[in-house]
LODOLO-216784 format. One record per residue: x, y, z of N, C-alpha, C in turn. Coordinates in pm, whole numbers, padded with zeros to 5 digits, always signed. Atoms other than C-alpha are relative to their C-alpha. Last residue first. Layout:
<lokols>
XYZXYZXYZ
...
</lokols>
This chain:
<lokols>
-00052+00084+00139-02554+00650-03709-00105+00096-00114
+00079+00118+00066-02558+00921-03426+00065-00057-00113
-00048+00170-00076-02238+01029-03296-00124-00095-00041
-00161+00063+00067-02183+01401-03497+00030-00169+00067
+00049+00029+00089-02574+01515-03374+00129-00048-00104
+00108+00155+00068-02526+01400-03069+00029+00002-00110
-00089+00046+00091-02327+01773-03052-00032-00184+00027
-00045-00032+00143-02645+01924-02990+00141-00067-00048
-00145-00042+00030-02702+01821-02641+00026-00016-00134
-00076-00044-00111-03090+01923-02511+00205-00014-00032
+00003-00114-00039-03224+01932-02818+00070+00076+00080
-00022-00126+00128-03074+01646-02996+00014+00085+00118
-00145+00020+00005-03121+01412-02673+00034+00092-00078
+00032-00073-00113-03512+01513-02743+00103+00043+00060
+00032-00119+00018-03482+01393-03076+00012+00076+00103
-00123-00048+00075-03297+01053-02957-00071+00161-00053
-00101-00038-00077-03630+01015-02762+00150+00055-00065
+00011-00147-00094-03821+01083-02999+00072+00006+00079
-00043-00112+00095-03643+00797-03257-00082+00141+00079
-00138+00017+00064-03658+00525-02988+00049+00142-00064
+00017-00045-00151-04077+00585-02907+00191+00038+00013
+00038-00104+00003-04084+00537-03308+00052+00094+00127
-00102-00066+00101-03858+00231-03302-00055+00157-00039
-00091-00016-00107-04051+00090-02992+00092+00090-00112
+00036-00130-00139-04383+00192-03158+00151+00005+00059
+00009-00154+00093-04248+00016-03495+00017+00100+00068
-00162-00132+00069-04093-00279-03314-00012+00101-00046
-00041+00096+00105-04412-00356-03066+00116+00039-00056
+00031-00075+00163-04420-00245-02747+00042-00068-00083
+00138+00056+00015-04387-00442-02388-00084+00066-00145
-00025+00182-00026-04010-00376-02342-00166-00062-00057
-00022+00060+00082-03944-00075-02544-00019-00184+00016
+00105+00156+00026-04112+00184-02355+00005-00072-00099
+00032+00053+00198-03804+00370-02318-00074-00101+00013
+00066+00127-00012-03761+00509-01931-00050-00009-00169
+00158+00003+00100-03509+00804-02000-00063-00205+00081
+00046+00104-00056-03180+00827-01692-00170-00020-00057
+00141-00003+00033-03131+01160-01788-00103-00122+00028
+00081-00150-00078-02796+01184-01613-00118-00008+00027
+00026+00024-00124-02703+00774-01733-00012+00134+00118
+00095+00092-00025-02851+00793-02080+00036+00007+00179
+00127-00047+00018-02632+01124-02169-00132-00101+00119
-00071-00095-00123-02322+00907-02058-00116+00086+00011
+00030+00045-00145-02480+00657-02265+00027+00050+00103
+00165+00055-00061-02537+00874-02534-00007-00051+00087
+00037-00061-00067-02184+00969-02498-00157+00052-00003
-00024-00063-00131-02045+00690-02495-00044+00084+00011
-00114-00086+00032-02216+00607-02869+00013-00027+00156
+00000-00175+00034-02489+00325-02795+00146+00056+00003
-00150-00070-00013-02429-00028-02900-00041+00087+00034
-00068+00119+00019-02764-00260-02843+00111+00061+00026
+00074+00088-00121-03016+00025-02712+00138-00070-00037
+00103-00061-00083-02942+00361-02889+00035-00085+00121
-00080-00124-00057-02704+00249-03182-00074+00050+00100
-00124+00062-00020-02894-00059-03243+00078+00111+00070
-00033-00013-00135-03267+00013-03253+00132+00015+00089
+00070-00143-00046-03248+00169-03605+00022+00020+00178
-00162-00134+00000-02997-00122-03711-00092+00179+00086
-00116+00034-00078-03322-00350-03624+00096+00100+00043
+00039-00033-00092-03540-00157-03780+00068-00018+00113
-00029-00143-00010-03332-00157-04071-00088+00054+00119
-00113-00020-00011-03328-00527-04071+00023+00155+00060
-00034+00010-00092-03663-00550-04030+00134+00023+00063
+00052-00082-00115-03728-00377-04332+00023+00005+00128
-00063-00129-00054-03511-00492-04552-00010+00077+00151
-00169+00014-00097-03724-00649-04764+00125+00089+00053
-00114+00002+00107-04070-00495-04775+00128-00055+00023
-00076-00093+00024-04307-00677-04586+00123+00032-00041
+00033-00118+00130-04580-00879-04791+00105+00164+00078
-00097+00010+00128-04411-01206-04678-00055+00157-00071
-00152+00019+00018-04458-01100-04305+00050-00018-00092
-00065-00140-00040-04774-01000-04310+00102+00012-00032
-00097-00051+00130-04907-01323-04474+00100+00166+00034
-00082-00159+00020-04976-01501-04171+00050+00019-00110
+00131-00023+00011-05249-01856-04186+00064+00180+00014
+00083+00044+00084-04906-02037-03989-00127+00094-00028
+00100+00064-00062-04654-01821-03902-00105-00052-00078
+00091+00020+00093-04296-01729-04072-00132-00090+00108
+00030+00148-00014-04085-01528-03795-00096-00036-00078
+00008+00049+00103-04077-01185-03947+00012-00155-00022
+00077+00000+00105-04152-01000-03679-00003-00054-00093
-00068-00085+00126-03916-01161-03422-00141+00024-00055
-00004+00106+00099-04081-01274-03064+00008+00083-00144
+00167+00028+00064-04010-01043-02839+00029-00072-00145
+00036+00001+00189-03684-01023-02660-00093-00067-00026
+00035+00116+00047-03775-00937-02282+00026-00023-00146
+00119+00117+00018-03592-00622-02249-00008-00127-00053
+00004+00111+00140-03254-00548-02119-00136-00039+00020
-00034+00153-00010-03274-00262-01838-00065-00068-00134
+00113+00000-00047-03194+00100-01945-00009-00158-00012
+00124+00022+00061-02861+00149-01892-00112-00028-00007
+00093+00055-00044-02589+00320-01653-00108-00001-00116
+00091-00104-00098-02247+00359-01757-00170-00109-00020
+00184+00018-00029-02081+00058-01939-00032+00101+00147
+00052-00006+00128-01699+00225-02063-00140-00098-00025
+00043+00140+00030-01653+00357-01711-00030-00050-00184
+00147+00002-00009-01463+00703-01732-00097-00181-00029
+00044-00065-00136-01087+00667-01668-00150+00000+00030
+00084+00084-00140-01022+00398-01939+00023+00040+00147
-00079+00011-00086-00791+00659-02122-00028-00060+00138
-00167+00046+00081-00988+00651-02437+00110-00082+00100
+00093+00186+00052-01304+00691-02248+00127-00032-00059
+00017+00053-00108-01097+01040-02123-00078-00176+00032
-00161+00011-00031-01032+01170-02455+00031-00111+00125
-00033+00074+00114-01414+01116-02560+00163-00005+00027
+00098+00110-00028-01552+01303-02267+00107-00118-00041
-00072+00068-00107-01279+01587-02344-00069-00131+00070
-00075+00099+00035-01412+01541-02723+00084+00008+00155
+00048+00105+00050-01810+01575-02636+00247-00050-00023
+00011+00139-00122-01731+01836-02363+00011-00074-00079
-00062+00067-00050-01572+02049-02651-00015-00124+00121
-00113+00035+00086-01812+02027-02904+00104-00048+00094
+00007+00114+00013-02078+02116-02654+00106-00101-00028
-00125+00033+00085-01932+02458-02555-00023-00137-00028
+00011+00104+00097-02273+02574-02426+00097-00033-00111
-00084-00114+00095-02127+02769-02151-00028-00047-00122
+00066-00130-00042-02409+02570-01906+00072+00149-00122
+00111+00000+00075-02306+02267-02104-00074+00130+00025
+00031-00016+00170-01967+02314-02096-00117+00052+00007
-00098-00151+00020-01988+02368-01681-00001+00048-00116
+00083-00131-00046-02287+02120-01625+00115+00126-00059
+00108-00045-00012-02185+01839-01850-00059+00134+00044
+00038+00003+00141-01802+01863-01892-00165+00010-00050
-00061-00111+00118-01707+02010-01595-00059-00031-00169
+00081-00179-00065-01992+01801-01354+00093+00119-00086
+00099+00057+00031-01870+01464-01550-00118+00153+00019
+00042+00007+00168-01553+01463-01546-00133+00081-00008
-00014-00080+00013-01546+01551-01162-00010+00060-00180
+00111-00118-00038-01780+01292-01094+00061+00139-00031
+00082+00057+00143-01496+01012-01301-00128+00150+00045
-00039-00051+00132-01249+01197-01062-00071-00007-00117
+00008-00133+00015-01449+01150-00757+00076+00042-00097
+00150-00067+00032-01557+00772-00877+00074+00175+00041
+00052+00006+00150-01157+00676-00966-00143+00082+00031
-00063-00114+00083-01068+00843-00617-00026-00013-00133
+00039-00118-00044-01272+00611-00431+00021+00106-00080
+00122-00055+00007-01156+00311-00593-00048+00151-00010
-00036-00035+00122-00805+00398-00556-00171-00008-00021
-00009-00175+00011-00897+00439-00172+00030-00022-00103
-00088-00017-00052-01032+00088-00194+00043+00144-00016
+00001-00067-00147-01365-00060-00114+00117+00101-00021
+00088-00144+00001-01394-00152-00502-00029+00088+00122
+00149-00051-00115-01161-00336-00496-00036+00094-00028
+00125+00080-00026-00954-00404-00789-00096-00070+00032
+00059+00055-00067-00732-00117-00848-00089-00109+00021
-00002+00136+00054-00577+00024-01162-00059-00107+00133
+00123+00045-00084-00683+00344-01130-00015-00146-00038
+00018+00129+00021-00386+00512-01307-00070-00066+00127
+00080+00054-00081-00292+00891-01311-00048-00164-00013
+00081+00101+00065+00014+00981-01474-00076-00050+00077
-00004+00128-00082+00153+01277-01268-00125-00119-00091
-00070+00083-00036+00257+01576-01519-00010-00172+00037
-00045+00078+00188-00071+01633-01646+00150-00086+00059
+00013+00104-00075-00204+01730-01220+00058-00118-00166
-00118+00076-00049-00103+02060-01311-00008-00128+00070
-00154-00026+00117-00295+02091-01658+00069-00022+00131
-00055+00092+00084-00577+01963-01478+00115-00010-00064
-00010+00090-00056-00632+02205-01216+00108-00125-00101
-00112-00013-00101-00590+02493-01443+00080-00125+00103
-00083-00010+00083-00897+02376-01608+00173+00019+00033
-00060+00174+00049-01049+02279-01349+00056+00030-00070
-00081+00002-00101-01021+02689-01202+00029-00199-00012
-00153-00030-00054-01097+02820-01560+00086-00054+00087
-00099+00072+00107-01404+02622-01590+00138+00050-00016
+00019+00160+00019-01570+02684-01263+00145-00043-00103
-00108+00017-00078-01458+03040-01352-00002-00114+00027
-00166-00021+00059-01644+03028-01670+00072-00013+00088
-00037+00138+00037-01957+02869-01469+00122+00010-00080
-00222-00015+00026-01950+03163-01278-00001-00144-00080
-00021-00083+00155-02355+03206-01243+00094-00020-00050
-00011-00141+00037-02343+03122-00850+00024+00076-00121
+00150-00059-00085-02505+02789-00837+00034+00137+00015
+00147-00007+00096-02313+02699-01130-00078+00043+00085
-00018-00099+00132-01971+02832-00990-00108+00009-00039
-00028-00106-00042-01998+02620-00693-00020+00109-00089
+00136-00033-00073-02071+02349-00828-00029+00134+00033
+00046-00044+00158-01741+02364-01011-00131+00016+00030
-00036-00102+00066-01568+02408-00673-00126+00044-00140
+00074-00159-00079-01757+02145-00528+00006+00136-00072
+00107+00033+00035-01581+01923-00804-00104+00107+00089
-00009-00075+00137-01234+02079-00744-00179-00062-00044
-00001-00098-00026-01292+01970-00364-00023+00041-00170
+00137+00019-00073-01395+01584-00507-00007+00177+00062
+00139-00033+00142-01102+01609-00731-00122+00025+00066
+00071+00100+00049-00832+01661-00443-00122+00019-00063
+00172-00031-00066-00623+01978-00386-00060-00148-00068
+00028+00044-00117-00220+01891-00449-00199-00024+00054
+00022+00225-00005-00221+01924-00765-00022-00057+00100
+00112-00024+00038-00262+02339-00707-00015-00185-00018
+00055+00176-00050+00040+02321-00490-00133-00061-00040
-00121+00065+00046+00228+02657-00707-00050-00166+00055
-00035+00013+00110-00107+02831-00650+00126-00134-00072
-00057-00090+00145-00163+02793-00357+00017-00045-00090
-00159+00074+00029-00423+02527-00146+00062+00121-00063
+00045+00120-00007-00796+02611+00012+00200-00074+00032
-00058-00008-00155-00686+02980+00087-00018-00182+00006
-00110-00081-00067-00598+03032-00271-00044-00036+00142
-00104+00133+00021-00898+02783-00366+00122+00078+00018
+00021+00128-00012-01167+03003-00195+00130-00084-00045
-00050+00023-00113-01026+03316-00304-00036-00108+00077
-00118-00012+00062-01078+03251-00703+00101+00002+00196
-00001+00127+00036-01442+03121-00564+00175-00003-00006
-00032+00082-00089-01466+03463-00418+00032-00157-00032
-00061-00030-00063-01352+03684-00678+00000-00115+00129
-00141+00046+00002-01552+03519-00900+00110-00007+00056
+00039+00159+00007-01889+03514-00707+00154-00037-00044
-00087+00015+00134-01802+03909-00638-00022-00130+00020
+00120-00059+00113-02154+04012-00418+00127-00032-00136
+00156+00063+00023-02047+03802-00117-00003+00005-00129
-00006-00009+00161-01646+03922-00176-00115-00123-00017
-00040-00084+00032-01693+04087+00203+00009-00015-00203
+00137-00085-00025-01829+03794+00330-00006+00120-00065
+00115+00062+00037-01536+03598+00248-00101+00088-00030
-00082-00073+00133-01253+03876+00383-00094-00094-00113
+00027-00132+00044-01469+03861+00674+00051-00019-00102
+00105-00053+00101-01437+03480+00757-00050+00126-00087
-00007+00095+00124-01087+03429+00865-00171-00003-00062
-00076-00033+00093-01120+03747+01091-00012-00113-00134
+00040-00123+00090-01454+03628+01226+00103+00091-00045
+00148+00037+00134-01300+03310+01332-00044+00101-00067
-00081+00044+00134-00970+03502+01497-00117-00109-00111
-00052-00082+00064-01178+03691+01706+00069-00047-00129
-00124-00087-00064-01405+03465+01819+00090+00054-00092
-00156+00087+00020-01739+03366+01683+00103+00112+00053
-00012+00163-00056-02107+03414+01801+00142-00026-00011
-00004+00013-00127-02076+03806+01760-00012-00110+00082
-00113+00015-00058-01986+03745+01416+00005+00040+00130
+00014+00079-00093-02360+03677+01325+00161-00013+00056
-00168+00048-00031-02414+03956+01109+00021-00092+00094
-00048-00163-00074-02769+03947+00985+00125-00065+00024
-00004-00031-00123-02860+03636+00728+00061+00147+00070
-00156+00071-00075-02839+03730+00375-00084+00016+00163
+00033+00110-00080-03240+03787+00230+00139-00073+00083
+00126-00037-00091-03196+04165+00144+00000-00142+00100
-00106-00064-00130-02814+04072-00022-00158+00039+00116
+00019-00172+00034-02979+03807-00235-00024+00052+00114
+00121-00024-00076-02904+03419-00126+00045+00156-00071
+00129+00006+00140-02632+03307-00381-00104+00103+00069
-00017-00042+00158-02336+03406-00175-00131+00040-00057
+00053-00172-00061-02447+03277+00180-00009+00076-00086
+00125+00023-00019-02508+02924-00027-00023+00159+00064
+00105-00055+00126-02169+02970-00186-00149+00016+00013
+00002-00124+00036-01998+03009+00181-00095+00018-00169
+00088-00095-00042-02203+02726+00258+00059+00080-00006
+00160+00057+00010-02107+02440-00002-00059+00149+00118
-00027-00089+00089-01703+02612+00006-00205-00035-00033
-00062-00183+00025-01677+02538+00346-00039+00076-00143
+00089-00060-00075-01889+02186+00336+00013+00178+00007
+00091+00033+00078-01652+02081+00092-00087+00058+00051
-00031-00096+00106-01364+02177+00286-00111+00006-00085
+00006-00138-00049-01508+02008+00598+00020+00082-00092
+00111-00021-00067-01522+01691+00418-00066+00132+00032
+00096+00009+00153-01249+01701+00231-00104+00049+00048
-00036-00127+00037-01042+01729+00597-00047+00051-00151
+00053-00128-00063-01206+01469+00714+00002+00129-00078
+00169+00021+00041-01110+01225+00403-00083+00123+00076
+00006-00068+00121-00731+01406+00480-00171-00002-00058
-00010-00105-00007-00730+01249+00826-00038+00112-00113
+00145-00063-00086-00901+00914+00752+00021+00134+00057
+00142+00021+00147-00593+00885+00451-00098+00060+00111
+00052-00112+00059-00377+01017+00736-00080-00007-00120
+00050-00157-00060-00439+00798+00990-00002+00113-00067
+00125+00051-00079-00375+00491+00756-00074+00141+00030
-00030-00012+00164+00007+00624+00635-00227-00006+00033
+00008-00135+00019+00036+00633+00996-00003+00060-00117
+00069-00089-00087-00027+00305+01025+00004+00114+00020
-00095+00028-00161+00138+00169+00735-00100+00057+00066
+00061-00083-00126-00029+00102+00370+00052-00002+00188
+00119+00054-00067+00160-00096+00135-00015+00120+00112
-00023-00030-00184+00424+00141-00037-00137-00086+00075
-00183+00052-00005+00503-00025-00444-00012+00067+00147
+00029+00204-00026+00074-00066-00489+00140-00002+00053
-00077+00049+00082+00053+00357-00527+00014-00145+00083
+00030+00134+00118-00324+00384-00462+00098-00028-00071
+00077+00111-00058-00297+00522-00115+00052-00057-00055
-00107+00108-00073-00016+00795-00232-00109-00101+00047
-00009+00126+00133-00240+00983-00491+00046-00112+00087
+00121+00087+00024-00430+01213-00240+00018-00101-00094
-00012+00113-00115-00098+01314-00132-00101-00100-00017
+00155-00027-00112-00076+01482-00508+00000-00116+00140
+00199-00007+00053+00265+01390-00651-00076+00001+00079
+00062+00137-00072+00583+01548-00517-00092-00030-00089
-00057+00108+00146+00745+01855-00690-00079-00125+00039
+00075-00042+00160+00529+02092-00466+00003-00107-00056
+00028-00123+00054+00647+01902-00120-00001+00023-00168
-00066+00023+00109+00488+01617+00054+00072+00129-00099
+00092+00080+00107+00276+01662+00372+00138+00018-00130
-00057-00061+00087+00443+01686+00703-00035-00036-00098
-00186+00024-00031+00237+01451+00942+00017+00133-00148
-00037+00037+00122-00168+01561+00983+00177+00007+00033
-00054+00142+00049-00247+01601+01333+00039-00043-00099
-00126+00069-00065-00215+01952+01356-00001-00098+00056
-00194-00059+00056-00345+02057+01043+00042+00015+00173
-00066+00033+00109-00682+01839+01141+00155+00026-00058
-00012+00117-00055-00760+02022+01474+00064-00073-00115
-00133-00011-00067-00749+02321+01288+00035-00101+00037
-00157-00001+00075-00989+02199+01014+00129+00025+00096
-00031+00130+00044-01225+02074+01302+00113+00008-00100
-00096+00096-00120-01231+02401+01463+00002-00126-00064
-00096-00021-00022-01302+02619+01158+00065-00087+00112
-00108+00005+00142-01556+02417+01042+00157+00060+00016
-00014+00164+00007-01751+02402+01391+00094-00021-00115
-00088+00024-00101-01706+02784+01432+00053-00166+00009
-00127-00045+00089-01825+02827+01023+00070+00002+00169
-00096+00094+00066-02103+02611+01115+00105+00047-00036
-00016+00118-00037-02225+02732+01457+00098-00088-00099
-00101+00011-00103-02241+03074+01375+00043-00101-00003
-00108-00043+00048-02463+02985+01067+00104+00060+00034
-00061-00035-00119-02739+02821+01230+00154+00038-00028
-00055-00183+00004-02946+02808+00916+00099+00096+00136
+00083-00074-00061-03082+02451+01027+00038+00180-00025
+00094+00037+00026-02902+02250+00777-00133+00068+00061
+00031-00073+00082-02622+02421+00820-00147-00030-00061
+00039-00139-00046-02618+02366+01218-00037+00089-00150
+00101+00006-00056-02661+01967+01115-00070+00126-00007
+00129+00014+00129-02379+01955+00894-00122+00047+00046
-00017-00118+00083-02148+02146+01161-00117-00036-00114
+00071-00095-00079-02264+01888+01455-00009+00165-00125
+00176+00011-00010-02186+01605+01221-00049+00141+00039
+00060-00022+00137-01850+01774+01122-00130-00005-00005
+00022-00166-00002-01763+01837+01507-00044-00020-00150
+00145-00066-00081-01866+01454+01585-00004+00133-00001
+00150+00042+00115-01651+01341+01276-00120+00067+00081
+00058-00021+00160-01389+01502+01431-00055+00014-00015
+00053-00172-00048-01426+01400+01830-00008+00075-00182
+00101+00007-00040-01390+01038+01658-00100+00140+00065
+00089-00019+00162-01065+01112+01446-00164+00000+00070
+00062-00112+00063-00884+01210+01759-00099+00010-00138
+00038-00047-00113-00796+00905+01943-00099+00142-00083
+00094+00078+00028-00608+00792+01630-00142+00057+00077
+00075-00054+00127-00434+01118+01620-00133-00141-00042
+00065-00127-00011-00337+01107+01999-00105-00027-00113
+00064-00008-00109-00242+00719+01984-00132+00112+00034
+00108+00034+00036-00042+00782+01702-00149-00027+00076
+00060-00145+00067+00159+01073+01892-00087-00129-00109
+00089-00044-00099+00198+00777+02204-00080+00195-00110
+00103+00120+00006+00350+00525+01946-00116+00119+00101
+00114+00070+00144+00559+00774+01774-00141-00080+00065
+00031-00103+00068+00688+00926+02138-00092-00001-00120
+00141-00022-00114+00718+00582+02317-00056+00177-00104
+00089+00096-00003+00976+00487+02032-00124+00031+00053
+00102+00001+00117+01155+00822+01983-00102-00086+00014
+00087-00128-00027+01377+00783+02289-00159+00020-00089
+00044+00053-00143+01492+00428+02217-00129+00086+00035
+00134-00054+00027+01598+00616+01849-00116-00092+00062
+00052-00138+00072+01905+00732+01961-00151-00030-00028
+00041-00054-00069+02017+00414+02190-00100+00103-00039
+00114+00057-00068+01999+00188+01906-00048+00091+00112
</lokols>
């Protein structure tokens, strides 16, 4: 009892600090969003670097290699959440934050062409800022090189599970706005295989809750490798079956976003009085207009609707008749063709 007397005032007066500290944070992140927003590009890589420091030394000892990802521990249900369990979820969210932002404006200094790069601005930052940026600046004109040093200084190699989806999602951004969409795909790729071990499970059900959270930046990370990264490498085939692996493994929603339920219109082939239309069309017909609309609107494949909720089409099907809506129906699905070719193995 005596031994850990001492300790008491110590824990309660080092939560204290770190609670205390999340508010100066957020006000160096604001102040960093702000300065990138204005091209004030001293400002954000001094504001970025001081808020991550600040961060790694409030954060507690983090978990080692063998462990699973820290970013998993919210959403296991067998440790209820403690107070210092607390501080570091809103520690780590920061610390996304800023990382995200890091790898969002070193690719933005990147892209810009070497005439239009800002001038040197390391006479705003101190010595040890414009060391940790030079070796950046320096692999401007290599996109791979730098992306490949980006997640080496992010996390190593051997703690690569460790990095959370929402950074690996930047990442892949990252790549497309600088051409690299193979490295993109190399560096999820990689990702994934060491995060295979740890069975992921998003069994949650709030939607406030850090499992939440982590289902949407994993379902966004789907979503930006297999759309933009495939699609930019036009490996269709395979986005369509890691899509399709992942619906399997009720990670990706299985109702994405549709187009809203029209009014149902009165059938065509309802019998009316002083109407012969209807007995002189062929049999069948409606039926097969029907089945025409079906796979599109009633069932679509997943990854039409995964399609449906990027492209987000307006289908003038509510106030049209069935032919126009089954015509207006069959361009659109043409258009779907063009843009993702492997459709053409999910239509009916």
């Amino acid at each position: 009892m005596a031994s850990s007397s001492p300790s008491q005032p110590d824990t309660r007066s080092l939560r204290k600090v770190r609670f205390d500290s999340l508010e100066p944070i957020r006000a160096i992140y604001r102040r960093a969003t702000k300065a990138f927003v204005l091209n004030q590009h001293g400002q954000v890589w001094t504001a970025i670097h001081d808020g991550l420091a600040r961060i790694a030394g409030l954060l507690l000892p983090r978990p080692p290699p063998a462990q699973p990802p820290c970013w998993l521990a919210p959403a296991d249900a067998r440790h209820p959440p403690s107070i210092d369990s607390t501080l570091d979820h809103e520690l780590l969210q920061l610390e996304r934050k800023f990382l995200i932002l890091k790898i969002t404006f070193l690719a933005a200094l990147s892209q810009a062409h070497p005439a239009q790069r800002p001038p040197s601005f390391s006479a705003d930052l101190s010595a040890d800022q414009a060391g940790l940026l030079a070796p950046f600046l320096q692999l401007a004109d290599h996109p791979h090189q730098l992306l490949l040093r980006l997640i080496a200084d992010i996390c190593p190699a051997p703690r690569l599970h460790q990095i959370h989806p929402s950074i690996l999602a930047a990442i892949g951004l990252a790549s497309i706005k600088l051409s690299v969409p193979q490295t993109g795909k190399d560096l999820i790729q990689a990702w994934f295989a060491a995060i295979e071990p740890f069975h992921l499970t998003f069994t949650s059900p709030s939607s406030n809750s850090p499992t939440s959270d982590l289902k949407l930046s994993y379902q966004n990370l789907i979503q930006i490798y297999a759309i933009h990264i495939l699609g930019a490498l036009s490996q269709w085939q395979l986005a369509a079956d890691f899509i399709h692996s992942h619906l399997s493994a009720d990670i990706l929603p299985p109702k994405p976003l549709t187009p809203p339920k029209p009014t149902k219109p009165k059938p065509p082939n309802t019998p009316s009085t002083g109407s012969t239309s209807a007995a002189k069309r062929p049999p069948g017909s409606s039926s097969s207009s029907s089945s025409s609309r079906s796979p599109a609107v009633a069932a679509p494949s997943s990854l039409l609707l995964l399609c449906l909720f990027f492209l987000r089409p307006r289908l003038p099907i509510a106030s049209a008749s069935p032919s126009a809506a089954a015509a207006a129906l069959k361009a659109f699905v043409s258009r779907l063709l063009a843009l993702l070719k492997i459709l053409v193995t999910h239509l009916p």
